[in-house]
N, CA and C atoms of all chains as a GROMACS GRO file, in nm:
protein
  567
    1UNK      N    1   1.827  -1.328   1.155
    1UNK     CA    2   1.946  -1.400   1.110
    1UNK      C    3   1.958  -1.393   0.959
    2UNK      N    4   2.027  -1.390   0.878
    2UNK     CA    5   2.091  -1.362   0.750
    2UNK      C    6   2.107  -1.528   0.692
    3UNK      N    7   2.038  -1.566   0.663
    3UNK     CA    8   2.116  -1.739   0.622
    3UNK      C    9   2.041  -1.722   0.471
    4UNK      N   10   2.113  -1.862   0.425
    4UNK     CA   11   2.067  -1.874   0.297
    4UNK      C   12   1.939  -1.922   0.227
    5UNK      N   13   1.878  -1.799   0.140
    5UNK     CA   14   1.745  -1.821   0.129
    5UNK      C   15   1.672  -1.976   0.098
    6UNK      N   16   1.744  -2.058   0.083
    6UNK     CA   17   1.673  -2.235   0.059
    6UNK      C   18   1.718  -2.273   0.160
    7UNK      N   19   1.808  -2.286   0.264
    7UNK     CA   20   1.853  -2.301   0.408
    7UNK      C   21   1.748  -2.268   0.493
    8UNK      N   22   1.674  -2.138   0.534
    8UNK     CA   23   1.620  -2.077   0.642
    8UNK      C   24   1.480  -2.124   0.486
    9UNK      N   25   1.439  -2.134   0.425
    9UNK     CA   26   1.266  -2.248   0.395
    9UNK      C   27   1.273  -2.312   0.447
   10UNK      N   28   1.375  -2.432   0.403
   10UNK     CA   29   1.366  -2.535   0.474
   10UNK      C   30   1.348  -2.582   0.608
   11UNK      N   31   1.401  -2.448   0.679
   11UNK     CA   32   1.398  -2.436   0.834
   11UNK      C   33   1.273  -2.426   0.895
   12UNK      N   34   1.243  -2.308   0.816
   12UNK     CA   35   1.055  -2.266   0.840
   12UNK      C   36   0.956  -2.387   0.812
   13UNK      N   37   0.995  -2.457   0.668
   13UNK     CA   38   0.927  -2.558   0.612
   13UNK      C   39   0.896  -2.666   0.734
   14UNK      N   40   0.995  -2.695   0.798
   14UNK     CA   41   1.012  -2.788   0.903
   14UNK      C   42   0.924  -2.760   1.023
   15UNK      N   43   0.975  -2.614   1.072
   15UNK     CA   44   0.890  -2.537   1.192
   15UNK      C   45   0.742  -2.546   1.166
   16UNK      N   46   0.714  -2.542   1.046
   16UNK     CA   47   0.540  -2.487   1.051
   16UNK      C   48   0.508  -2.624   1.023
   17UNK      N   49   0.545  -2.740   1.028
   17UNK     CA   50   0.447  -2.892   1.004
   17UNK      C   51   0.370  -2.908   1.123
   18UNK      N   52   0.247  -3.024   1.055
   18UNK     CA   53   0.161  -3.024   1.170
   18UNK      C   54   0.180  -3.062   1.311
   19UNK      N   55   0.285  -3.155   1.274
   19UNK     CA   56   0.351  -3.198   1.426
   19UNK      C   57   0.492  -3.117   1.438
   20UNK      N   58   0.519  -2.991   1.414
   20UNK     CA   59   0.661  -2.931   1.447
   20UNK      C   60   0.656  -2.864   1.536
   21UNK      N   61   0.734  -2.835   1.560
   21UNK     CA   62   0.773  -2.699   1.734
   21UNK      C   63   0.689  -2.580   1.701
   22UNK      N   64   0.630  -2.538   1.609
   22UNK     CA   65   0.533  -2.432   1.652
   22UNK      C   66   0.424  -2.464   1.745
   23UNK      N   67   0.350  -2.590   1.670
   23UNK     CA   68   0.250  -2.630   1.684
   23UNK      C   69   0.279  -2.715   1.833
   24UNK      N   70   0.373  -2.774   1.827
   24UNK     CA   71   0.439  -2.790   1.982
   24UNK      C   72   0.461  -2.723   2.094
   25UNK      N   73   0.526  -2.602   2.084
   25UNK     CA   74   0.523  -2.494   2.152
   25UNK      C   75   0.379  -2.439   2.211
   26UNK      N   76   0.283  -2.443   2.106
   26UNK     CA   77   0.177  -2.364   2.096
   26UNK      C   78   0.031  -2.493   2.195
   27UNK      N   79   0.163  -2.553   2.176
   27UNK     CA   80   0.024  -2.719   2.223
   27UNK      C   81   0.073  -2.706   2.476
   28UNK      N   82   0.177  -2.673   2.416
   28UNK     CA   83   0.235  -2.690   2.580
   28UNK      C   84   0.208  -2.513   2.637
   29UNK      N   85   0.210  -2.445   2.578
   29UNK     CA   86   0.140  -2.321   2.663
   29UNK      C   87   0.030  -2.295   2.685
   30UNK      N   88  -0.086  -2.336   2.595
   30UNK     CA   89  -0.200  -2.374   2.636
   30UNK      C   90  -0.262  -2.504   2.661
   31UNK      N   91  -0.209  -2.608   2.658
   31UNK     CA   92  -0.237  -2.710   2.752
   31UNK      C   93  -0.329  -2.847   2.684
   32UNK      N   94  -0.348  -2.743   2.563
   32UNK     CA   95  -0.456  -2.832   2.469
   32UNK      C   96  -0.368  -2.874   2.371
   33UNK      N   97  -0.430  -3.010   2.306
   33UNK     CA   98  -0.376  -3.097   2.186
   33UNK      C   99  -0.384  -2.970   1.998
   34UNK      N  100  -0.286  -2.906   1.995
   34UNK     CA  101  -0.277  -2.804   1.860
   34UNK      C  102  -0.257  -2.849   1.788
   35UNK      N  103  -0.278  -2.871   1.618
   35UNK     CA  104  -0.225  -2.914   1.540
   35UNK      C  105  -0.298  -2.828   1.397
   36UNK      N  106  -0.233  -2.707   1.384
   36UNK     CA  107  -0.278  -2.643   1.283
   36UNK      C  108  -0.177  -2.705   1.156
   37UNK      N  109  -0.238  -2.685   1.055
   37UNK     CA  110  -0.230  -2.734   0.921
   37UNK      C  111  -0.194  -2.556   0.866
   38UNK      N  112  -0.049  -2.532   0.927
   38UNK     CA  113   0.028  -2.401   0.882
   38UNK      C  114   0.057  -2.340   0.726
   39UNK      N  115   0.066  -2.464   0.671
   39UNK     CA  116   0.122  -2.433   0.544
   39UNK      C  117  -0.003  -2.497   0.406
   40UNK      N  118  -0.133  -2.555   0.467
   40UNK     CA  119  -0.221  -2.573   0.407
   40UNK      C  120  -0.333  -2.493   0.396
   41UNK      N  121  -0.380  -2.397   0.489
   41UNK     CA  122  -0.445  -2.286   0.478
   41UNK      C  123  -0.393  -2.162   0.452
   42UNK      N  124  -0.476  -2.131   0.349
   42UNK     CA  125  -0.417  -2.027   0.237
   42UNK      C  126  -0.414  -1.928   0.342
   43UNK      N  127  -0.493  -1.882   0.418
   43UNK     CA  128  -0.484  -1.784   0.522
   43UNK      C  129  -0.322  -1.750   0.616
   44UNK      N  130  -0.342  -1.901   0.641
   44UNK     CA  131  -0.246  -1.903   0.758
   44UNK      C  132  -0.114  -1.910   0.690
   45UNK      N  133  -0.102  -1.981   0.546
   45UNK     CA  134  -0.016  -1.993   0.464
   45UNK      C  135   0.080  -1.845   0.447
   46UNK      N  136  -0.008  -1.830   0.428
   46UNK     CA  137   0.056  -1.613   0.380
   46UNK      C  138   0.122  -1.585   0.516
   47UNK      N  139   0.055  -1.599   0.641
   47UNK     CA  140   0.101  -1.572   0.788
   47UNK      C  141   0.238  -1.608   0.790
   48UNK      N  142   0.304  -1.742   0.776
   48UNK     CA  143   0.363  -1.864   0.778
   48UNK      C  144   0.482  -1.795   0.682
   49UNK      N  145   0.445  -1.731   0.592
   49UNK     CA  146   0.513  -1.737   0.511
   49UNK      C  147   0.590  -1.616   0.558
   50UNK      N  148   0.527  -1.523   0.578
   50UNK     CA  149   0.558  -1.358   0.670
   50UNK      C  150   0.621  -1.364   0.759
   51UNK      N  151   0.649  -1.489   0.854
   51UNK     CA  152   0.691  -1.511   0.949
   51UNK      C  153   0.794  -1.529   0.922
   52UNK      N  154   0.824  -1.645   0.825
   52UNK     CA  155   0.952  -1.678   0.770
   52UNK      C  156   1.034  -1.576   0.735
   53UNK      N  157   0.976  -1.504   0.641
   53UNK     CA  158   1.040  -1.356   0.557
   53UNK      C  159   1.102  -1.294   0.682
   54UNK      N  160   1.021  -1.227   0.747
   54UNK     CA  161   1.110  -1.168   0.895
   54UNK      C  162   1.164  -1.241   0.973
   55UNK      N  163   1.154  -1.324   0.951
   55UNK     CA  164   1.235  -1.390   1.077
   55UNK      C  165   1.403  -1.486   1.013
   56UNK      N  166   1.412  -1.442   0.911
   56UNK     CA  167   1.522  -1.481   0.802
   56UNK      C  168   1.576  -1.371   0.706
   57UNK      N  169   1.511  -1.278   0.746
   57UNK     CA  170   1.575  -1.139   0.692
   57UNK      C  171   1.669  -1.060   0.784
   58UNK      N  172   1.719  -0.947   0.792
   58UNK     CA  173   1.855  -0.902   0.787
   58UNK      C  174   1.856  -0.907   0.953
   59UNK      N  175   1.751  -0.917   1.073
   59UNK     CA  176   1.824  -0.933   1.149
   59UNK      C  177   1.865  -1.048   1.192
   60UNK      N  178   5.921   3.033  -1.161
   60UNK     CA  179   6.010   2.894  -1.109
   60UNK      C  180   5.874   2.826  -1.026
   61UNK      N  181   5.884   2.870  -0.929
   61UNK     CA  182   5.727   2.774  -0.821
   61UNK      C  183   5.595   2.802  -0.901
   62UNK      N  184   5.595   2.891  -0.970
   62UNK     CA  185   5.439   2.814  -1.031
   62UNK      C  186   5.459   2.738  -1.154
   63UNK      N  187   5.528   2.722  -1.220
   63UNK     CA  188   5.578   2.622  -1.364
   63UNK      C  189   5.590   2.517  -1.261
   64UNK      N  190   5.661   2.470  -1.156
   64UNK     CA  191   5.640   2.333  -1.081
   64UNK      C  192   5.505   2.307  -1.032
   65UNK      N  193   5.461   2.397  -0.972
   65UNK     CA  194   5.325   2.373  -0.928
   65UNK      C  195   5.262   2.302  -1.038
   66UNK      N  196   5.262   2.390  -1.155
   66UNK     CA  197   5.145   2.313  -1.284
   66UNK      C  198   5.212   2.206  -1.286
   67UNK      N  199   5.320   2.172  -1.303
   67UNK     CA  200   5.416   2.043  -1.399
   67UNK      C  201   5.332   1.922  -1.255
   68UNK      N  202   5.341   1.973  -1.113
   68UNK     CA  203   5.364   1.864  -1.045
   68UNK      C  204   5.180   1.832  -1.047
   69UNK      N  205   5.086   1.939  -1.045
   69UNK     CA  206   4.910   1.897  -1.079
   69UNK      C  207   4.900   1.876  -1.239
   70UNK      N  208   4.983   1.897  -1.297
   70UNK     CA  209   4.990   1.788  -1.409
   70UNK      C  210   5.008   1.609  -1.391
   71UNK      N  211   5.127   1.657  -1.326
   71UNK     CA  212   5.153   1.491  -1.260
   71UNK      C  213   5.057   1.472  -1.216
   72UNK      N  214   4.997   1.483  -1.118
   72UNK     CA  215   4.875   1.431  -1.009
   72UNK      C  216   4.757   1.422  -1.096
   73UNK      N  217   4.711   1.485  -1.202
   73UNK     CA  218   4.610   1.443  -1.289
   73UNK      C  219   4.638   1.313  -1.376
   74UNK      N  220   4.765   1.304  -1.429
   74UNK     CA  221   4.783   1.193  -1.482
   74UNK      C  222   4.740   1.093  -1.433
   75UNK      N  223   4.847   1.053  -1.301
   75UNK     CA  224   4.788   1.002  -1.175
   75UNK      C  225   4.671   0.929  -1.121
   76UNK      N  226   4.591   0.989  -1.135
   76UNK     CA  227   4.468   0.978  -1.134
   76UNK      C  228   4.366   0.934  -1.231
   77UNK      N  229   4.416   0.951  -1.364
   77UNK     CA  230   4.345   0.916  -1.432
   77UNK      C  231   4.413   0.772  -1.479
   78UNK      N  232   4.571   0.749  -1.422
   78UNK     CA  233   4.570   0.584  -1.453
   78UNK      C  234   4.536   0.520  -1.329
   79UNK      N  235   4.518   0.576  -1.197
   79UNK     CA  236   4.462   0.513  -1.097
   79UNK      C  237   4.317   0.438  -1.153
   80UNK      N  238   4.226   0.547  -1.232
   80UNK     CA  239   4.072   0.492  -1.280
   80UNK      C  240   4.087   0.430  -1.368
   81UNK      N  241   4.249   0.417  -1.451
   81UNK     CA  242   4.214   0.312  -1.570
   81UNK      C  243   4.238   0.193  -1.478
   82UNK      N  244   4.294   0.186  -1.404
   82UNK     CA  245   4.347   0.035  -1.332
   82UNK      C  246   4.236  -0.029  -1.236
   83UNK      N  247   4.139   0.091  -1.191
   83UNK     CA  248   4.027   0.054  -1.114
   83UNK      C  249   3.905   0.032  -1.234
   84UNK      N  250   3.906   0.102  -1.320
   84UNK     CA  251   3.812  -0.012  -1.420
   84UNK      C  252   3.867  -0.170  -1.453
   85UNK      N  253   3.977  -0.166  -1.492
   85UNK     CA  254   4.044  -0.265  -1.529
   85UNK      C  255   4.037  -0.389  -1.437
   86UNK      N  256   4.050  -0.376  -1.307
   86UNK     CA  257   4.015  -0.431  -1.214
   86UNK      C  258   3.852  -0.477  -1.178
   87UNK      N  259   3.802  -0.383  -1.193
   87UNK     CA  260   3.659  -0.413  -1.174
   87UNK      C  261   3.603  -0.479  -1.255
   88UNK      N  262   3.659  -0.495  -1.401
   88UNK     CA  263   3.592  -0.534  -1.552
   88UNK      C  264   3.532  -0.693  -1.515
   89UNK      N  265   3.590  -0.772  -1.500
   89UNK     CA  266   3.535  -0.939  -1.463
   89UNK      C  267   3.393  -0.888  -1.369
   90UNK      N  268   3.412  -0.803  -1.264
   90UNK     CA  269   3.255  -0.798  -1.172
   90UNK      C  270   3.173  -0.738  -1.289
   91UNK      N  271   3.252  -0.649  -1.344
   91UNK     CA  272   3.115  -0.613  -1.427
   91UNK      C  273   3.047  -0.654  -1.541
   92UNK      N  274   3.118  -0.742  -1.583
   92UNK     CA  275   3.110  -0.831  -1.712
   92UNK      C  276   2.997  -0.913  -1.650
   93UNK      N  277   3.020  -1.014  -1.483
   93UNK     CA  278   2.972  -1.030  -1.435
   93UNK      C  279   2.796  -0.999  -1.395
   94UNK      N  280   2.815  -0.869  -1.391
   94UNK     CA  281   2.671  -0.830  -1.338
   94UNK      C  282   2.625  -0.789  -1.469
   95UNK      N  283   2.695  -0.788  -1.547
   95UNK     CA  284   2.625  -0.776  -1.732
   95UNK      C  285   2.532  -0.868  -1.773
   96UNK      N  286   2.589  -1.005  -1.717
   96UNK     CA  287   2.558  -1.112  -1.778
   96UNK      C  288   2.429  -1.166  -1.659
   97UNK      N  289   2.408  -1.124  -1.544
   97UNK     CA  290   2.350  -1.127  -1.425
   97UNK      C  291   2.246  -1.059  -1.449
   98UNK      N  292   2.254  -0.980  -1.452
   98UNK     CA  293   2.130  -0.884  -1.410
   98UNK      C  294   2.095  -0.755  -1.558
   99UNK      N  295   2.159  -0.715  -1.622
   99UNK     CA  296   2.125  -0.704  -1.732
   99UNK      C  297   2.133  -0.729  -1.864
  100UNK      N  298   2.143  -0.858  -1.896
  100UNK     CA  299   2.128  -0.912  -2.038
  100UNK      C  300   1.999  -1.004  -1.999
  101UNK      N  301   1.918  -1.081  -1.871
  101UNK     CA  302   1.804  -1.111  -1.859
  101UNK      C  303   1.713  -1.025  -1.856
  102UNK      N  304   1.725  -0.936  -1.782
  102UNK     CA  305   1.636  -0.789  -1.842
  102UNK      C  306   1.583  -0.751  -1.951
  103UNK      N  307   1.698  -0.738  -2.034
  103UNK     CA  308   1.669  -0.736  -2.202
  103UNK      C  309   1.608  -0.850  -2.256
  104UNK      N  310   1.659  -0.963  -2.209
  104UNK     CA  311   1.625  -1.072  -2.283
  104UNK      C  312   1.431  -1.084  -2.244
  105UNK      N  313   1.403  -1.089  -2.093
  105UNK     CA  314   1.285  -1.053  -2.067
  105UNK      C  315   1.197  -0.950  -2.125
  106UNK      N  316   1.287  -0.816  -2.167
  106UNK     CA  317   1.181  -0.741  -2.209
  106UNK      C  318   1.183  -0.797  -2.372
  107UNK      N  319   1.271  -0.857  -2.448
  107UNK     CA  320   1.214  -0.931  -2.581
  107UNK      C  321   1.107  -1.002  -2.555
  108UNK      N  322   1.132  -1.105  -2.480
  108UNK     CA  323   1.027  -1.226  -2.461
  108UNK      C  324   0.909  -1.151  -2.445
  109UNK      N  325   0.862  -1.042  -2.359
  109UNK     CA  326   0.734  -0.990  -2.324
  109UNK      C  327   0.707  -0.965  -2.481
  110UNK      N  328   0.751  -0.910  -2.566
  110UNK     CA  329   0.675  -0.870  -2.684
  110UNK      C  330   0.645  -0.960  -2.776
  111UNK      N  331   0.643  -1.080  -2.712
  111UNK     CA  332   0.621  -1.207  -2.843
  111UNK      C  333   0.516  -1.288  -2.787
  112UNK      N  334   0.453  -1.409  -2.884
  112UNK     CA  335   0.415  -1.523  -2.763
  112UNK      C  336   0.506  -1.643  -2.788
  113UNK      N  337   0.625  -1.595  -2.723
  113UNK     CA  338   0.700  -1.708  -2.747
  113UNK      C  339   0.687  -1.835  -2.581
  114UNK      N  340   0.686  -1.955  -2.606
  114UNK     CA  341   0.687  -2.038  -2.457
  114UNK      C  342   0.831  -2.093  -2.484
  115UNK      N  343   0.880  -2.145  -2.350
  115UNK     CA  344   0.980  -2.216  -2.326
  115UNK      C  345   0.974  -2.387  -2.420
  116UNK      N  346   0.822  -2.396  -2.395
  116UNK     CA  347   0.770  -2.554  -2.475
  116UNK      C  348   0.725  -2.556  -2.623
  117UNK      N  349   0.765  -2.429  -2.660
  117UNK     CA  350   0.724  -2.422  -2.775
  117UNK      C  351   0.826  -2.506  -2.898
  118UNK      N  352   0.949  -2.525  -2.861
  118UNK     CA  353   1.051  -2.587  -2.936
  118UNK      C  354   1.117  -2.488  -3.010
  119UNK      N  355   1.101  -2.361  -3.012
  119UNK     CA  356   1.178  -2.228  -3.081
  119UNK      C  357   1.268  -2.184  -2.989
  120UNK      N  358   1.371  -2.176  -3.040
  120UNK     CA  359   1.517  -2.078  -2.964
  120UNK      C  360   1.489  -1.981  -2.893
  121UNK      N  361   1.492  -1.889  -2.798
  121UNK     CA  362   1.430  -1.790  -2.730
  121UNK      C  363   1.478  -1.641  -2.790
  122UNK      N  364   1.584  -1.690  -2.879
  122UNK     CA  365   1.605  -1.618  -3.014
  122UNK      C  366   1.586  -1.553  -3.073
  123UNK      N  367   1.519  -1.671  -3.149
  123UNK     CA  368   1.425  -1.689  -3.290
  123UNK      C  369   1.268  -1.620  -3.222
  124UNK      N  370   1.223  -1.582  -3.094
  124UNK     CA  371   1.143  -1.555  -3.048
  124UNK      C  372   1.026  -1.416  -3.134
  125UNK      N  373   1.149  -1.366  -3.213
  125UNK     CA  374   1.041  -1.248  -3.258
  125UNK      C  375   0.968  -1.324  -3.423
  126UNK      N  376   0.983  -1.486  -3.419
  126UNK     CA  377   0.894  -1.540  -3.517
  126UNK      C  378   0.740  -1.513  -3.473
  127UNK      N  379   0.736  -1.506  -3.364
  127UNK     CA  380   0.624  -1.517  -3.284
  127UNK      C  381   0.560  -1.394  -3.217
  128UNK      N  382   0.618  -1.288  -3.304
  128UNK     CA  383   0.576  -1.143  -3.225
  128UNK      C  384   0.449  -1.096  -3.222
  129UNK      N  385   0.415  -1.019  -3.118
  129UNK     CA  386   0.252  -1.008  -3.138
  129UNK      C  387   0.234  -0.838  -3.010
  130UNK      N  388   0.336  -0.785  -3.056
  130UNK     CA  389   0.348  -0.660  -3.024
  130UNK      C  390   0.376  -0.561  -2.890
  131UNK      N  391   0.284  -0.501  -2.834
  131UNK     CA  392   0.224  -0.558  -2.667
  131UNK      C  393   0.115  -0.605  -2.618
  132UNK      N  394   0.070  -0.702  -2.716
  132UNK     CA  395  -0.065  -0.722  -2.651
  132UNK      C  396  -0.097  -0.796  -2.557
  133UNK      N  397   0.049  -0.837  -2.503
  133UNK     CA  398   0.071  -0.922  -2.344
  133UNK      C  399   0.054  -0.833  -2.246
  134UNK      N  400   0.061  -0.727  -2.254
  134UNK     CA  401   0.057  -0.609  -2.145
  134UNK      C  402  -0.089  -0.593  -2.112
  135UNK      N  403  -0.163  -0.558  -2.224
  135UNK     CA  404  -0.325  -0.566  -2.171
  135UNK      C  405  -0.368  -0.649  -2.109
  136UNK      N  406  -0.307  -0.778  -2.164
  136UNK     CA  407  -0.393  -0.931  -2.116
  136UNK      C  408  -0.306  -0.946  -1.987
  137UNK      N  409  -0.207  -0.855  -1.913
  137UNK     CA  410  -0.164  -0.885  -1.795
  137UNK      C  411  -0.267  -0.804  -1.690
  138UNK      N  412  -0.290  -0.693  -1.746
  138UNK     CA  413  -0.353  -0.554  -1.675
  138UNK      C  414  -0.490  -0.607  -1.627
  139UNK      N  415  -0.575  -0.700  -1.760
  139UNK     CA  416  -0.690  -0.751  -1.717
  139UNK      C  417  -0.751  -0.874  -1.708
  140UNK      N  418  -0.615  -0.938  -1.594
  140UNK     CA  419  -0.632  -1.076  -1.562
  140UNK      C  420  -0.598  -1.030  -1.385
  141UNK      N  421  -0.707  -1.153  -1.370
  141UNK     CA  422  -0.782  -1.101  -1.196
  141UNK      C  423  -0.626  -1.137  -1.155
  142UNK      N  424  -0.613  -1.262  -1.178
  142UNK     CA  425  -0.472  -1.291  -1.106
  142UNK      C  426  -0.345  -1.253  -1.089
  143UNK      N  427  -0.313  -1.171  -1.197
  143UNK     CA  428  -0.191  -1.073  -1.186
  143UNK      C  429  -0.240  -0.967  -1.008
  144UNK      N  430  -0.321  -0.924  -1.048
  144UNK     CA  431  -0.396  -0.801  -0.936
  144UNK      C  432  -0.415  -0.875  -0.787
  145UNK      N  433  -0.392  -0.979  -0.766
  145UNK     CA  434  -0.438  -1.080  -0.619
  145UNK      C  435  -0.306  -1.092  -0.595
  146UNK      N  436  -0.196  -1.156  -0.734
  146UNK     CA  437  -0.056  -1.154  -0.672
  146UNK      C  438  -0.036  -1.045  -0.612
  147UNK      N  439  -0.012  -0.940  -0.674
  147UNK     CA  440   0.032  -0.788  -0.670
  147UNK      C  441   0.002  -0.728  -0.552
  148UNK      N  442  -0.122  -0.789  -0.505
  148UNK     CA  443  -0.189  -0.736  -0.400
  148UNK      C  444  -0.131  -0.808  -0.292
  149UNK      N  445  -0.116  -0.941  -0.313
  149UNK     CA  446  -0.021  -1.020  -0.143
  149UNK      C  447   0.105  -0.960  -0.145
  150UNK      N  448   0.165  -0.924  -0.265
  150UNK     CA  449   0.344  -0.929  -0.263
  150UNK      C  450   0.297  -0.797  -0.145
  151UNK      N  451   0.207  -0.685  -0.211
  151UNK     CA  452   0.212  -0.575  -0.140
  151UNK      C  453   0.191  -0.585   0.032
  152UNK      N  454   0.119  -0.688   0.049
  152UNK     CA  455   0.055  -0.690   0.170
  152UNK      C  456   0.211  -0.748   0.266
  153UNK      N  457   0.213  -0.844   0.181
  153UNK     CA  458   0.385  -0.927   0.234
  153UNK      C  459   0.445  -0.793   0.279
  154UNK      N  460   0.480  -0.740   0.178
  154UNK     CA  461   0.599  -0.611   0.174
  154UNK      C  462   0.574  -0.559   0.304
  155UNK      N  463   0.467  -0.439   0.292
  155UNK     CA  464   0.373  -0.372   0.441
  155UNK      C  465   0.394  -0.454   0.535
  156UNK      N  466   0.354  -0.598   0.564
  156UNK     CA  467   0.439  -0.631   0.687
  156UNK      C  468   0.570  -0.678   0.707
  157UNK      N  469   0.616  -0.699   0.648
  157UNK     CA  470   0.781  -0.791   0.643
  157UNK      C  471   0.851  -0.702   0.696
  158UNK      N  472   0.823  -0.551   0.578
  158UNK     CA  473   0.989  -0.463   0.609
  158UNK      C  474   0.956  -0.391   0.759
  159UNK      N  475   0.854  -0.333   0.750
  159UNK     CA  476   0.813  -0.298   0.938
  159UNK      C  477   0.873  -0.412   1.028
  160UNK      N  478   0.841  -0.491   1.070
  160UNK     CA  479   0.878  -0.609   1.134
  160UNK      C  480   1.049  -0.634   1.123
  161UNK      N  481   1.118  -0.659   0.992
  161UNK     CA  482   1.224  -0.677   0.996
  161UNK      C  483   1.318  -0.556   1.040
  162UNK      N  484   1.267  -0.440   1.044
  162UNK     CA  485   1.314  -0.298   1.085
  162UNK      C  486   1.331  -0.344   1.243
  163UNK      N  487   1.196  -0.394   1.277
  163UNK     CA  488   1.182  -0.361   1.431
  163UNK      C  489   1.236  -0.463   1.465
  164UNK      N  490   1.270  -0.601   1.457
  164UNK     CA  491   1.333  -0.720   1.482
  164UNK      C  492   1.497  -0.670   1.500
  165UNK      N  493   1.518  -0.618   1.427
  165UNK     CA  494   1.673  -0.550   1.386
  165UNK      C  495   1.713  -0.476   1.483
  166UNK      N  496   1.588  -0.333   1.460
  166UNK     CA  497   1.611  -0.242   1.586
  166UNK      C  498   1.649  -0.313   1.726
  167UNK      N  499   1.535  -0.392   1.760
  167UNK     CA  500   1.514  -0.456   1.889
  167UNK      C  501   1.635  -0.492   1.917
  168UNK      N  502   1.666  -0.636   1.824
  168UNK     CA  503   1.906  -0.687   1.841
  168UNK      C  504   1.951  -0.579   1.846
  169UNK      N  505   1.969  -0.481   1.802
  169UNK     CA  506   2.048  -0.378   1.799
  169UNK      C  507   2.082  -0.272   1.961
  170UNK      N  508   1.940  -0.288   1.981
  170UNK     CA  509   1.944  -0.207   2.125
  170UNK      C  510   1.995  -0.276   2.246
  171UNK      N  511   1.953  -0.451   2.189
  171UNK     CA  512   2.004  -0.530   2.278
  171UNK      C  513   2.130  -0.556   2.324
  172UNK      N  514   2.237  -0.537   2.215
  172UNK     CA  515   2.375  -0.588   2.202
  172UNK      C  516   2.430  -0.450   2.180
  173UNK      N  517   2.376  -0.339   2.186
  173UNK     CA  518   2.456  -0.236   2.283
  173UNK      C  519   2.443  -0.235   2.365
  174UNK      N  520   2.433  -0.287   2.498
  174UNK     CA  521   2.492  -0.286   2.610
  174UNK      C  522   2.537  -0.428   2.630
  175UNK      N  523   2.630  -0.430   2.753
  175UNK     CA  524   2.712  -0.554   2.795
  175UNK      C  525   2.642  -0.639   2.839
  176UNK      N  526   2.605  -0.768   2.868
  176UNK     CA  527   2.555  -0.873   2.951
  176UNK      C  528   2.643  -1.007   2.881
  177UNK      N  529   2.656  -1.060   3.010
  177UNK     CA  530   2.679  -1.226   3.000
  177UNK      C  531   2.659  -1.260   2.923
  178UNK      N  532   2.758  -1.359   2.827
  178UNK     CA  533   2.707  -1.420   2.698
  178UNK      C  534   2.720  -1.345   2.600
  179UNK      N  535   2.730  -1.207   2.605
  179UNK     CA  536   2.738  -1.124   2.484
  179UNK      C  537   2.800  -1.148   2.336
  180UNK      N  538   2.893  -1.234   2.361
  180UNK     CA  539   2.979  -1.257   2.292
  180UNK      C  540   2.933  -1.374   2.161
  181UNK      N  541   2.889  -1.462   2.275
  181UNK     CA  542   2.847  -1.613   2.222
  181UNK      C  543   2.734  -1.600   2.140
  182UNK      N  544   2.587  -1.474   2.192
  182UNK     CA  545   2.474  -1.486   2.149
  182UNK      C  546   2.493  -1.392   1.987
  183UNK      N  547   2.572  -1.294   2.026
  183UNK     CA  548   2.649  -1.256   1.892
  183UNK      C  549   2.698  -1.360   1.807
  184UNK      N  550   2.788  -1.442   1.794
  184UNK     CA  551   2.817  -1.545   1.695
  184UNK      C  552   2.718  -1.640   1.647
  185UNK      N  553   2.669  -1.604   1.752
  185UNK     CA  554   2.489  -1.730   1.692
  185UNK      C  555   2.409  -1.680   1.652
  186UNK      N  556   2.340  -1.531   1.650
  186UNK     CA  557   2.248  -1.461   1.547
  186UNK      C  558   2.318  -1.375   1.455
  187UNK      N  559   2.472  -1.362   1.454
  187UNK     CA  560   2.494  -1.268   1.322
  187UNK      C  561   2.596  -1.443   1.275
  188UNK      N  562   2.524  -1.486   1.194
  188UNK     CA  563   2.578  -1.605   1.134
  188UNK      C  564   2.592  -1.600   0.974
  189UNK      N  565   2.717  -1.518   0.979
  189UNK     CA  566   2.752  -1.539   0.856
  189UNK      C  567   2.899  -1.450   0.823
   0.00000   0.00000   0.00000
């Protein structure tokens, strides 16, 4: 999707909290209590962030 | 007789043409004044600033910046600082995966919404949003 680059952060910003629909999503397909800390590990941070980039870029 | 018109009339048509491009500069002049002031007069202004040590907190005009000149010796001290080289190195890593991915994300819609199915229409107005 094409949206506006402080529009689609904020979107992601939202998605990757500890209690947001990733971690939601990710908690109901495997069955267990998830709660990764997305945007606090530098690791996962960069991931998080990659995700965003493609997934808010041109398609 | 027909070739004295011929020239007279690709005379005309050069004229023509060349006030067609004065009117299409003329026209264009505000965008480009525009992207003057956009994208290259910060350029310049950036490549001054690199040759000084001028700061934003320093209380000097960004100006007055070559009070403070000190040649390129910001360039070395960029080359051999770990942290320039760790950025440089994620943007790259970012890059390597983003544009693959956003290629294939693209591709993928693309193959999808050439052909017909139910909804076609609707799921179109909701991922090309803009």
């Amino acid at each position: 999707m094409m949206v506006v680059p402080a529009v689609a952060g904020y979107m992601f910003f939202m998605l990757f909290q500890s209690g947001g629909p990733v971690n939601d999503v990710l908690s109901t397909l495997t069955g267990l209590p998830i709660s990764v800390a997305w945007l606090s590990d530098p690791t996962l941070a960069l991931l998080a962030v990659m995700a965003a980039i493609s997934g808010s870029g041109r398609p | 007789m027909v070739e004295s018109s011929a020239i007279s009339e690709s005379t005309a048509q050069r004229a023509g043409d060349a006030e067609g491009k004065r009117l299409g500069f003329r026209l264009t002049l505000p965008a480009q004044i525009l992207v003057l002031f956009i994208a290259v007069f910060p350029l310049l202004m950036q490549l001054y600033i690199s040759l000084t040590d001028w700061s934003p907190l320093s209380g000097v005009q960004w100006w007055n910046a070559w009070t403070q000149w000190n040649g390129f010796a910001n360039y070395p001290d960029l080359v051999s600082d770990a942290r320039f080289w760790s950025a440089l190195k994620r943007t790259a890593i970012v890059m390597l995966v983003c544009v693959p991915m956003e290629f294939l994300l693209g591709l993928v819609l693309a193959m999808l919404f050439a052909d017909e199915f139910p909804g076609k229409r609707l799921f179109y107005s909701i991922l090309r949003c803009r």
